[in-house]
C-alpha positions as CSV (number, residue, x, y, z in Angstrom):
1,X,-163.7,-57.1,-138.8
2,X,-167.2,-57.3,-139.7
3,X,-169.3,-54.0,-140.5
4,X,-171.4,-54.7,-137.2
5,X,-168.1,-54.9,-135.2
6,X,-167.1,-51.5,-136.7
7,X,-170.1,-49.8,-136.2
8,X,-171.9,-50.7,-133.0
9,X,-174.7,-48.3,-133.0
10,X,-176.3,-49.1,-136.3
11,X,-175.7,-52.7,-134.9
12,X,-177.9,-51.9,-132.0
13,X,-180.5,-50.4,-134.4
14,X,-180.5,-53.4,-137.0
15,X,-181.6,-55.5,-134.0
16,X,-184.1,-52.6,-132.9
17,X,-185.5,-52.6,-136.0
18,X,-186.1,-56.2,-136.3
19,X,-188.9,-56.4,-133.5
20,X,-192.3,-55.0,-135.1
21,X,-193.2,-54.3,-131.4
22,X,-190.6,-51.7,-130.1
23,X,-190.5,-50.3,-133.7
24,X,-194.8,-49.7,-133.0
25,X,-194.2,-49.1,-129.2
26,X,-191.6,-46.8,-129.3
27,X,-193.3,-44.8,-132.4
28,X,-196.4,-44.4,-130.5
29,X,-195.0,-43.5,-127.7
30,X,-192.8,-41.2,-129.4
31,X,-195.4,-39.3,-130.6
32,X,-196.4,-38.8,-126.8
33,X,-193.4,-37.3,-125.9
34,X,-193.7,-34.9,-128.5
35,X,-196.9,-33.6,-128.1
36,X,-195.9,-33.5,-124.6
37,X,-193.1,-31.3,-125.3
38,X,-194.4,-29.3,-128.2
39,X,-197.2,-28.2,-125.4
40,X,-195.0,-26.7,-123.4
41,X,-193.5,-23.9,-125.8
42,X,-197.1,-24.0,-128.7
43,X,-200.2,-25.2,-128.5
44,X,-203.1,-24.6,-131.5
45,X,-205.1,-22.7,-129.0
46,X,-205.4,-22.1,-125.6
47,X,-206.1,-25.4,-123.2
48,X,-207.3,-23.4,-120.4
49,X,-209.1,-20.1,-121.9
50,X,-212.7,-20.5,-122.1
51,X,-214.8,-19.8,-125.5
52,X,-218.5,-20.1,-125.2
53,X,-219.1,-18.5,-128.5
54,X,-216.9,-21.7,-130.0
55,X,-218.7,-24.4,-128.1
56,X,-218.8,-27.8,-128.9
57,X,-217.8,-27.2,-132.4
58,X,-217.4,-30.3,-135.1
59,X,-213.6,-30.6,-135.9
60,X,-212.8,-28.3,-138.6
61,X,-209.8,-26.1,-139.9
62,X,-209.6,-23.8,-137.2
63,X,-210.1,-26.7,-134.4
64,X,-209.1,-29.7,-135.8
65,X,-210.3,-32.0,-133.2
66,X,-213.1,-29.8,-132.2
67,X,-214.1,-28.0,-128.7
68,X,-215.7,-28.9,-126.1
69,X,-218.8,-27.6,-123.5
70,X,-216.9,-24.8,-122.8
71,X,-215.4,-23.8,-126.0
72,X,-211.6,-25.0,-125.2
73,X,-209.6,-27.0,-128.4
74,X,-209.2,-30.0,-128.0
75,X,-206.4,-30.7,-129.9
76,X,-205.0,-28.2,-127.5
77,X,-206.3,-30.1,-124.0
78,X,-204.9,-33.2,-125.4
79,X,-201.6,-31.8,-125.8
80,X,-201.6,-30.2,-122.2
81,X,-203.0,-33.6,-121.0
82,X,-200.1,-35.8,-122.0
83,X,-197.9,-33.6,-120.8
84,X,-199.9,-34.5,-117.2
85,X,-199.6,-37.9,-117.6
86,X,-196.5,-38.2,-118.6
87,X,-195.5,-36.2,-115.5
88,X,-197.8,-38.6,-113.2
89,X,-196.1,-41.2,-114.6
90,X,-192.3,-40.5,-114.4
91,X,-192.6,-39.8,-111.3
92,X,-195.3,-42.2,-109.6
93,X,-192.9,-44.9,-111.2
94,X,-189.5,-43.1,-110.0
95,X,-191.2,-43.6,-106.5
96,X,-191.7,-47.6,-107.3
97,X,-188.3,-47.8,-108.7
98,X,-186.0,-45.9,-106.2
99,X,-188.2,-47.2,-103.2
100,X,-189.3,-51.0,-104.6
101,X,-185.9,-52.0,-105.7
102,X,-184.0,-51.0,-103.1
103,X,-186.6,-53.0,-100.8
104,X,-186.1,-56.5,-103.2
105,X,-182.5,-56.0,-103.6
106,X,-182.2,-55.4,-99.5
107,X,-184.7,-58.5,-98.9
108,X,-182.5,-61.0,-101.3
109,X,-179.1,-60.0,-100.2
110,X,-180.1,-60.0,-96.4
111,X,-182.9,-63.1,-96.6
112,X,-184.1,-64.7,-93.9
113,X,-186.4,-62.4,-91.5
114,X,-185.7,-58.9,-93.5
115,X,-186.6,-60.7,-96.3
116,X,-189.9,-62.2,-95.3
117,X,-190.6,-58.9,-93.6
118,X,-190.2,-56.8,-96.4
119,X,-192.7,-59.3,-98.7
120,X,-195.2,-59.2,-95.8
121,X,-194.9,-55.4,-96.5
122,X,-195.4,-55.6,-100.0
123,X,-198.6,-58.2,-99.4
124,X,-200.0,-55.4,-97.2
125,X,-199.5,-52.6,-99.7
126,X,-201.0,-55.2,-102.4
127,X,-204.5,-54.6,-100.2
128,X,-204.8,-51.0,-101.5
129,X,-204.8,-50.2,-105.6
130,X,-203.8,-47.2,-106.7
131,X,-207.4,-45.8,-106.9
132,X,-208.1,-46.9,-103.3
133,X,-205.1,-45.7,-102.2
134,X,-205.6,-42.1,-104.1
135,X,-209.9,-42.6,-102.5
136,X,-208.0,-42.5,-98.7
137,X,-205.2,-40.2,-99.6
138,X,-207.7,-37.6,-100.8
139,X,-209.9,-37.9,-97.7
140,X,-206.9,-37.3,-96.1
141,X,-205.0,-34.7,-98.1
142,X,-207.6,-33.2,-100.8
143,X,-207.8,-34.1,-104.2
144,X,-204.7,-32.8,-106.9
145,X,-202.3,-34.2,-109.1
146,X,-199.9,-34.5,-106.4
147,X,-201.8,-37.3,-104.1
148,X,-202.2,-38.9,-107.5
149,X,-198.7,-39.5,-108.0
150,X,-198.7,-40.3,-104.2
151,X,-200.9,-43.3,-104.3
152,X,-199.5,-44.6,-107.7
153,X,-196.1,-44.5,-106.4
154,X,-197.0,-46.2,-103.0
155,X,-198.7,-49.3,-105.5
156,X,-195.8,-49.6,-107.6
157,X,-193.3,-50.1,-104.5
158,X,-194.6,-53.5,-103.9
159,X,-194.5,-54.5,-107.9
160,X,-191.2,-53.4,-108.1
161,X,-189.9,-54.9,-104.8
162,X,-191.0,-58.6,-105.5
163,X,-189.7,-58.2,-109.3
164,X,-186.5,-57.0,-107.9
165,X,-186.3,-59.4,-105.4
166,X,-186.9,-62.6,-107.9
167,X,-184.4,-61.6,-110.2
168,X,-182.1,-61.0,-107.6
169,X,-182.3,-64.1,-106.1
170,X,-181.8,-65.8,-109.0
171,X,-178.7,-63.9,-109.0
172,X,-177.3,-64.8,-105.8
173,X,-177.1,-68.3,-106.8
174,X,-174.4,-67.8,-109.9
175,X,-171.3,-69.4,-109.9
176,X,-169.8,-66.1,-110.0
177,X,-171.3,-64.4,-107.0
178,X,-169.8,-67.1,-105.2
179,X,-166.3,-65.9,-106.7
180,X,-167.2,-62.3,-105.3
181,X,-168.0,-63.6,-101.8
182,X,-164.9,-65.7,-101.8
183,X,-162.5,-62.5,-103.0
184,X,-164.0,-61.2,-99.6
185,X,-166.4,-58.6,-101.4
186,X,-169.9,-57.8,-98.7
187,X,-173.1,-58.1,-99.9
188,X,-173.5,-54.3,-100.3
189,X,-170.4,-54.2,-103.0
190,X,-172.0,-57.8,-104.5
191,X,-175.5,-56.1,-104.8
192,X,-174.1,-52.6,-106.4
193,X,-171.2,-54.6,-108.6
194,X,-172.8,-57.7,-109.7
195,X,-176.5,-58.1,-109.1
196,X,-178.2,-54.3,-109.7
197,X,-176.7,-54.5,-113.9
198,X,-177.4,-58.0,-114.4
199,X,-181.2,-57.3,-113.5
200,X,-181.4,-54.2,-115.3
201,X,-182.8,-55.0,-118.3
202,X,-185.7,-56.8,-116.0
203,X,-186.1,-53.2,-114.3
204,X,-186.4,-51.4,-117.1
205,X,-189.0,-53.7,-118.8
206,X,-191.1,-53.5,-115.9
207,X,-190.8,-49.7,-115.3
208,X,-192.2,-49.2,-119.2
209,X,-195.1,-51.6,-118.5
210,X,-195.7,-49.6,-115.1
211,X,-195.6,-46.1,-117.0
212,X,-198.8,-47.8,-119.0
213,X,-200.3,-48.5,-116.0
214,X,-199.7,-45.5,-114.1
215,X,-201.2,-43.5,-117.2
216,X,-204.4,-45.5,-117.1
217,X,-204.5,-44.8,-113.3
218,X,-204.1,-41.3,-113.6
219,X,-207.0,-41.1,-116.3
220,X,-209.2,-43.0,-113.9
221,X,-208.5,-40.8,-110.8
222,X,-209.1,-37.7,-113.1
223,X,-212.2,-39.5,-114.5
224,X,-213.6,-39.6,-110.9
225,X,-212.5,-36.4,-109.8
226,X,-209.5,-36.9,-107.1
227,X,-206.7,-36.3,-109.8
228,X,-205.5,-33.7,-111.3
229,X,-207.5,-30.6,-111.1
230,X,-208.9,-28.2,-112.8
231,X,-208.1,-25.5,-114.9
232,X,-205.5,-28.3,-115.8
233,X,-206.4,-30.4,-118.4
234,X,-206.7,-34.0,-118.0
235,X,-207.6,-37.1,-120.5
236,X,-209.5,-39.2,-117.8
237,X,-211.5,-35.7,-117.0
238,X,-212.0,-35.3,-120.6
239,X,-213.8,-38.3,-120.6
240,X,-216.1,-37.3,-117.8
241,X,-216.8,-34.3,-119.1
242,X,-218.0,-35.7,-122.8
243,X,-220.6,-38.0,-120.9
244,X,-223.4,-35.5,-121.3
245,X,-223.0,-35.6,-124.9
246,X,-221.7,-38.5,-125.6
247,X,-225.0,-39.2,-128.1
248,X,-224.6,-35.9,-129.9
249,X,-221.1,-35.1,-129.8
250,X,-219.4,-38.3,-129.6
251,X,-216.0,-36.6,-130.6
252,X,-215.6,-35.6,-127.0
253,X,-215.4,-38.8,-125.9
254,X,-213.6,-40.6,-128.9
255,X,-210.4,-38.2,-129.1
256,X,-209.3,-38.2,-125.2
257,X,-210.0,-41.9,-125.7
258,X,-208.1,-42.8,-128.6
259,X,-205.1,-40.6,-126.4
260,X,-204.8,-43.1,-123.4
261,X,-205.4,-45.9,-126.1
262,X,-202.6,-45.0,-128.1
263,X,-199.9,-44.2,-124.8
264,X,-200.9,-47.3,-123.2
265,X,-200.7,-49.3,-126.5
266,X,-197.3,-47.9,-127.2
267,X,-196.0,-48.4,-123.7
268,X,-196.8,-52.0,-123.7
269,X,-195.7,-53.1,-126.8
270,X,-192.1,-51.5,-126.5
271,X,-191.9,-52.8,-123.2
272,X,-192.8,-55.8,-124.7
273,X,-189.8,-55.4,-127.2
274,X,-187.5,-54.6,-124.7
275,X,-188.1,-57.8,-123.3
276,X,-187.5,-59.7,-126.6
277,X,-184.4,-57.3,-127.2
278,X,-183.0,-57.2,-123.5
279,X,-183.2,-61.0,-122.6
280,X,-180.7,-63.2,-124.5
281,X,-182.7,-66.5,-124.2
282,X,-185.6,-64.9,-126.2
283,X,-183.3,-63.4,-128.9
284,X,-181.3,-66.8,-129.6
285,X,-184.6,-68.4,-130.0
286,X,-186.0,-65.9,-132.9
């Protein structure tokens, strides 16, 4: 028995560790989760408390990243602000995911009119981006974090639904789905047993790329002012508030920046090596 037989975890990481993306993407977005978490129990300073004497200090010993107009760490914000977005994030793409898939898988096992019904559906919701969406929900609801995650959830059903859908489909068509139908199995059993794990790995790449895009969403709102609120910190805020001294204080601007740069970077390139991992074709062909 060969040593990759007998130990199938380091197996899995030998072929992890192969693809210079997911090792990059999953670093970088590694070091999200941590100062994520490392927010929630210790911080440098406080994100919230205001410091006028400290404002708009240079980075330096005791702020390593600086403060801003109103004397707050930045360091510190940052923290607190990835702990936001990752929040925004898991759950506007939970939404897509619970919501979208069950909508695709529904509209390939039924076809016909549920399933032309349900991509009608997801060509309406298509109409409204996340920003547009969040622009009505707020004249509806207010502004907040919450409507945020509301109107990036509601765009990601659609994306979710039509990948779910494809796949599926695809799906249906094996040889042995055939075998199921003819053992007597419904199309509920067929869908949970056979076609949901075989499109998985399609789901799971596409929910990673979505987290990306749901964190450059939630900056946006934030940047124009219908996301998350404050005293709460926010990168996309961040942003709008280092405008006014953008010239004179360009850290302001540069650190929040290089934050959503390096999440979004991250996100994509691991779910980039998921998909090189996950999908058999592609790793035969390397």
């Amino acid at each position: 028995m060969s040593e990759e037989k007998q130990n199938p975890v380091m197996a899995a990481l030998s072929l992890m560790m192969r693809y210079r993306n997911f090792v990059i993407g999953a670093v970088l977005t590694g070091l999200v989760i941590v100062a994520a978490f490392l927010s929630t129990v210790w911080t440098p300073h406080s994100a919230t408390d205001l410091a006028i004497r400290s404002r708009l200090q240079f980075p330096s010993l005791e702020h390593w990243l600086g403060t801003d107009h109103f004397g707050r760490d930045i360091l510190s914000m940052i923290m607190v602000g990835a702990q936001n977005s990752l929040i925004v994030g898991i759950v506007a793409v939970g939404i897509g995911v619970i919501l979208g898939v069950g909508l695709g898988l529904w509209a390939a096992a039924r076809r016909g009119w549920t399933e032309e019904l349900i991509m009608r559906f997801s060509d309406f919701t298509f109409a409204f981006p996340a920003v547009l969406s969040a622009i009505m929900i707020t004249a509806l609801l207010g502004p907040g974090a919450v409507n945020s995650i509301l109107a990036i959830g509601i765009y990601n059903i659609p994306v979710f639904a039509r990948i779910s859908r494809g796949a599926a489909n695809a799906i249906w068509s094996r040889e042995y789905i055939m075998a199921a139908k003819a053992a007597g199995k419904g199309r509920f059993r067929i869908t949970i047993e056979h076609v949901l794990p075989n499109i998985t790995s399609v789901i799971v790449v596409q929910a990673t790329i979505s987290f990306a895009i749901a964190i450059l969403a939630e900056a946006a709102l934030s940047y124009l002012g219908i996301g998350t609120q404050p005293p709460e910190p926010s990168w996309g805020r961040m942003l709008n508030d280092a405008q006014t001294y953008a010239t004179i204080k360009p850290y302001l601007a540069i650190f929040p920046g290089a934050a959503i740069f390096l999440a979004v970077l991250g996100l994509n390139m691991l779910g980039d090596g998921l998909r090189d991992i996950l999908d058999p074709r592609l790793t035969r062909g390397r």
